[in-house]
N, C-alpha and C positions, 0 to 999 in steps of 0.2 A: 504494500500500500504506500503513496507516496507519502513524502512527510510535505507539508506546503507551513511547515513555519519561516519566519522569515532566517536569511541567510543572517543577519546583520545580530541574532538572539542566538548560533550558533556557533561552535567553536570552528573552526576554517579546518576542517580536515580534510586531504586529499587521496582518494584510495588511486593505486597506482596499480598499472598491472605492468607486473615487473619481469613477466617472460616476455613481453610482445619487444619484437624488434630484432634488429641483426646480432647486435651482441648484449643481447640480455644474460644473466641480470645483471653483471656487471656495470653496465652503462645508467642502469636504471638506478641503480642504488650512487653511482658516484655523482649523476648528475642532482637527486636528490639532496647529496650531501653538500652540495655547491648551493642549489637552493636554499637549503636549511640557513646554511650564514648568512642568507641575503636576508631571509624571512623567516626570522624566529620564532614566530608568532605561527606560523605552518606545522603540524602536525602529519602525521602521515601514515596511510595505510596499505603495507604489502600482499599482495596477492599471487602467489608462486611457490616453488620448491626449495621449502625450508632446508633441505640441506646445501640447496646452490647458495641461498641465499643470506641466511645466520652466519657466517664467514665474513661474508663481505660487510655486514651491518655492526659484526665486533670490531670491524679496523673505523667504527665512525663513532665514538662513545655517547656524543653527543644528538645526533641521528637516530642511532638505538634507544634512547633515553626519550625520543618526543615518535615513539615509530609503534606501531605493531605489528608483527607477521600474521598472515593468514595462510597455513600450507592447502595444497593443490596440489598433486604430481599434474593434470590437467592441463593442458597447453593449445590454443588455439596457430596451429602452422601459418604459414607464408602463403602456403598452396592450396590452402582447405577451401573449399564454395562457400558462400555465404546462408546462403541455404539448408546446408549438412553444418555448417558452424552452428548456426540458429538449432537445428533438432539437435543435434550432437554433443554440443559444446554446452551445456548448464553447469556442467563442475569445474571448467575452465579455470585459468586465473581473469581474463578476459571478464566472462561472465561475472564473476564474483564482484569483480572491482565497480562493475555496471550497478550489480545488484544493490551497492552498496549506499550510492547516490538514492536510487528509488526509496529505499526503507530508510533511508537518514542517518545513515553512518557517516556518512561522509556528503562534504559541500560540492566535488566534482568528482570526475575521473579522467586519467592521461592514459593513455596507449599509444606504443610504439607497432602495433602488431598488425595485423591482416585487414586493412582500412575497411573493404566490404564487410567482413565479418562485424566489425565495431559499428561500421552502420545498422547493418541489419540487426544485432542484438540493440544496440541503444535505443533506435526505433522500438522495438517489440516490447523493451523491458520501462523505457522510457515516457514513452508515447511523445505525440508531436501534439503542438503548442495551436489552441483555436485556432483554425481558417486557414495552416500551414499541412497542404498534402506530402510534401519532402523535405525533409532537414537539407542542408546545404553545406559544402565544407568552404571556408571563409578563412580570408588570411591576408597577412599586411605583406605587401612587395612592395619593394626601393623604386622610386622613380628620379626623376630631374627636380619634383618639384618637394620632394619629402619622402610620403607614405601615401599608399592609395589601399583600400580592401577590394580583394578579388574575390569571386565566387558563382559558380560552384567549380570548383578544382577536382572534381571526381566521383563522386558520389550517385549521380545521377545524368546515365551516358544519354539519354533522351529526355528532352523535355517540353512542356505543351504551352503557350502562351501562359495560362494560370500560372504554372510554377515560376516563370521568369519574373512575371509580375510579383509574385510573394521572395523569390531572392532579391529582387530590385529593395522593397522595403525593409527585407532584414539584413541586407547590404547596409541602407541610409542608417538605420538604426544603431547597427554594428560601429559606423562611422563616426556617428555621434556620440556615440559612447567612449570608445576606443582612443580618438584622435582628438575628441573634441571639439568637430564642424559642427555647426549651427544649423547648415545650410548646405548640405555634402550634393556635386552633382553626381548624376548617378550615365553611365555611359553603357550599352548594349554592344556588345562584341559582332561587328560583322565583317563580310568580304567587302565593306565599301560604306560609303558613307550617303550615300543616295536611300530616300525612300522607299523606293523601288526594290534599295536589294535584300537578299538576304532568303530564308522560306518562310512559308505563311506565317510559324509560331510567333517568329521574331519578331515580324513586321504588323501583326496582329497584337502582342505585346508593349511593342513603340507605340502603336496607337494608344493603348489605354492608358499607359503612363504619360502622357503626352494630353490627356485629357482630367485626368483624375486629378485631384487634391494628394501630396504625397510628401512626406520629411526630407525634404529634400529638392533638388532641381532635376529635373530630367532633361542630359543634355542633347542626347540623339544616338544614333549610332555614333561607334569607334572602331578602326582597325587594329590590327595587331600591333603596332608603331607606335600609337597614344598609349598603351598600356604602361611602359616603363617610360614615356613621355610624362604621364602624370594628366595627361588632360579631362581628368575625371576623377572625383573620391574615391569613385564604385564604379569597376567595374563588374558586369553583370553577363556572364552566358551558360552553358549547358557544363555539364560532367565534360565531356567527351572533349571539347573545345577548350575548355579550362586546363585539363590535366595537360594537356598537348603544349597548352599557351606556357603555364608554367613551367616545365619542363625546358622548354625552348629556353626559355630564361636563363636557369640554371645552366642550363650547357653553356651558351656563351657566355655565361660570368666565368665556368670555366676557363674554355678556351681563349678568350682574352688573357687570364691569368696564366693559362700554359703560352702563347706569343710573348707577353711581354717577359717572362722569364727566361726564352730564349732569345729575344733582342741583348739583354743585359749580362747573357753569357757568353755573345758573340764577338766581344774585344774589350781590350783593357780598358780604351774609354768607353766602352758602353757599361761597364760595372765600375768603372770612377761616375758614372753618372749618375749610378742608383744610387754611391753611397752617398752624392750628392743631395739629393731627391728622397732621400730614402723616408722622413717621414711625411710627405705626402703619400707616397704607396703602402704605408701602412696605413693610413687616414682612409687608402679604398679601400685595402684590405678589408679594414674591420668594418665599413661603411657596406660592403659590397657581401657581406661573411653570410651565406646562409642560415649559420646557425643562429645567428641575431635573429631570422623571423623565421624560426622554430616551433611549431606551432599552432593548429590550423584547428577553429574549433568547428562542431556539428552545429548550425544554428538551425532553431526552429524545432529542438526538443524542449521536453518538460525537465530539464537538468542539465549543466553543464559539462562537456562531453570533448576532450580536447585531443587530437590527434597530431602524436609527433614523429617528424621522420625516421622510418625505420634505421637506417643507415648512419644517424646522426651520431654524435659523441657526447660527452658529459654534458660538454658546457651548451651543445644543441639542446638537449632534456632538460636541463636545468631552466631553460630560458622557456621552453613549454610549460613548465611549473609556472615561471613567473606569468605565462600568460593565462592560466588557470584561474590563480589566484587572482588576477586583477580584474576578471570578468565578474569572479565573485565577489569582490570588495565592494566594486560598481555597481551589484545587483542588475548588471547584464540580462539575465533571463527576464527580471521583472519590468524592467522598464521595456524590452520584447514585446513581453507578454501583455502589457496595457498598451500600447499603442499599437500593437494587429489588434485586438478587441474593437480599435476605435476604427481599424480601416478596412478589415478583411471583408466583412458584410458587404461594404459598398465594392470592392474589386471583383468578388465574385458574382457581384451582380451585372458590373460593368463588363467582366471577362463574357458573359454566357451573351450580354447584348451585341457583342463585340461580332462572337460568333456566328448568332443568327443573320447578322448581317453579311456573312461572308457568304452564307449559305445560296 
């Protein structure tokens, strides 16, 4: 049953699920411990194999001391369906950690593990927030002009004008929460910037935002190109398009960083130049760092539900904690939760008018 006291009468605990990920639990537990000294006031709750995991938690005295374990031998794979997750998986560590939020043990939960899988259970165990049919996965990337929220980054490879229109608002929301716009514009991911382009959903979607009352500015369509331009708070498109778009990302943050390492290898003055230059290039470095925006939460459940890269390192997990935490501090869910109450009635009335008239 859920608990719906308020977060802010609760003590902030975070239940962890400390198998999920590349190299758990190792990674889970040290990025935790990196968390702990930021935010002492964070408790914490493990969900995994006690013997992997009591080893690792005695070299953190202080961690053990504000921590519980919960053993599991149970482990949700890499490879498992979401499907066969969801019937299979109830004694997981995964599960458990989910569970944990529902019944009030805990204020959120973080996974490094099988993203499908964490949807489909946090959905099931969770349920989704009035007049929201899909959680969304959302998350901050670096632009020109700061920080913009992107989503949906994978979660949902198909999706119908309805659902774009409900991530457009739990985008602005997120935005304003998160970054603190007043007034966040909100941008549509297309092949072009014309009217005209795009498939029906999209351009069925533009309309209604484009007509409605919304937190936020709706700027129009965006290309691939505005995205790390910044020319939008929010942007806004499908699973499928998201995961691809960020992705892209990542890679050439890579490979710029693999170029410019072999530029400065290539002769004496070109590494007299770095050591010249050298803390500017750490300034990208760390400006540029993936694991700075570590982190990517499920919006549009009834609990906070944060997804971190499997592949990541301590200080990547640990910065997933911090973004845990600050959705909770913020009462993220509840300010959500009261403004779709005030919008969703009218979008899905707007969306089906929409349609009929396509018809």
């Amino acid at each position: 049953m859920m608990n719906h006291a308020p977060e802010s009468l609760r003590p902030l605990v975070i239940a962890l699920d400390a198998m999920g990920g590349d190299r758990a639990p190792e990674i889970v537990v040290e990025g935790a411990a990196l968390a702990h000294t930021r935010y002492p006031d964070v408790s914490f709750l493990f969900f995994g194999d006690e013997a992997k995991i009591m080893p690792l938690l005695a070299a953190h005295p202080l961690l053990r001391a504000s921590s519980e374990l919960r053993h599991t031998p149970d482990v949700v794979s890499s490879e498992m369906k979401p499907s066969h997750a969801l019937r299979q998986g109830r004694h997981t560590s995964m599960r458990l950690a989910i569970n944990a939020v529902a019944e009030g043990e805990a204020s959120c939960v973080i996974s490094a593990g099988n993203t499908g899988a964490l949807m489909a259970m946090a959905k099931f165990v969770l349920k989704t927030l009035p007049g929201i049919d899909r959680p969304a996965i959302a998350t901050l990337i670096p632009t020109q002009k700061g920080e913009s929220v992107m989503l949906d980054l994978g979660a949902n490879v198909e999706c119908d004008a309805e659902n774009l229109v409900q991530f457009a608002l739990m985008g602005s929301i997120f935005c304003r929460t998160v970054l603190g716009r007043q007034e966040p514009t909100i941008g549509l991911l297309n092949i072009g910037t014309e009217e005209l382009k795009g498939h029906d959903e999209i351009r069925i979607a533009a309309s209604i935002l484009r007509e409605r009352p919304i937190p936020g500015r709706f700027f129009g369509f965006i290309e691939g190109n505005d995205v790390t331009a910044g020319t939008t708070d929010v942007v806004v498109t499908d699973g499928f398009s998201g995961n691809i778009a960020l992705k892209s990302i990542e890679g050439t943050a890579r490979l710029v960083a693999h170029f410019l390492r072999q530029s400065f290898e290539a002769s004496w003055i070109a590494k007299l130049g770095y050591l010249l230059s050298r803390g500017a290039f750490q300034q990208l470095k760390k400006r540029a760092d993936p694991r700075r925006y570590n982190g990517a939460m499920f919006l549009g459940l009834q609990g906070v539900c944060v997804k971190s890269h499997g592949g990541t390192d301590a200080q990547g997990f640990a910065n997933a904690i911090g973004v845990a935490r600050d959705l909770v501090a913020h009462g993220f869910n509840e300010k959500i939760a009261e403004e779709l109450s005030m919008q969703y009635g009218f979008a899905n009335g707007l969306i089906e008018a929409q349609h009929n008239d396509t018809l």
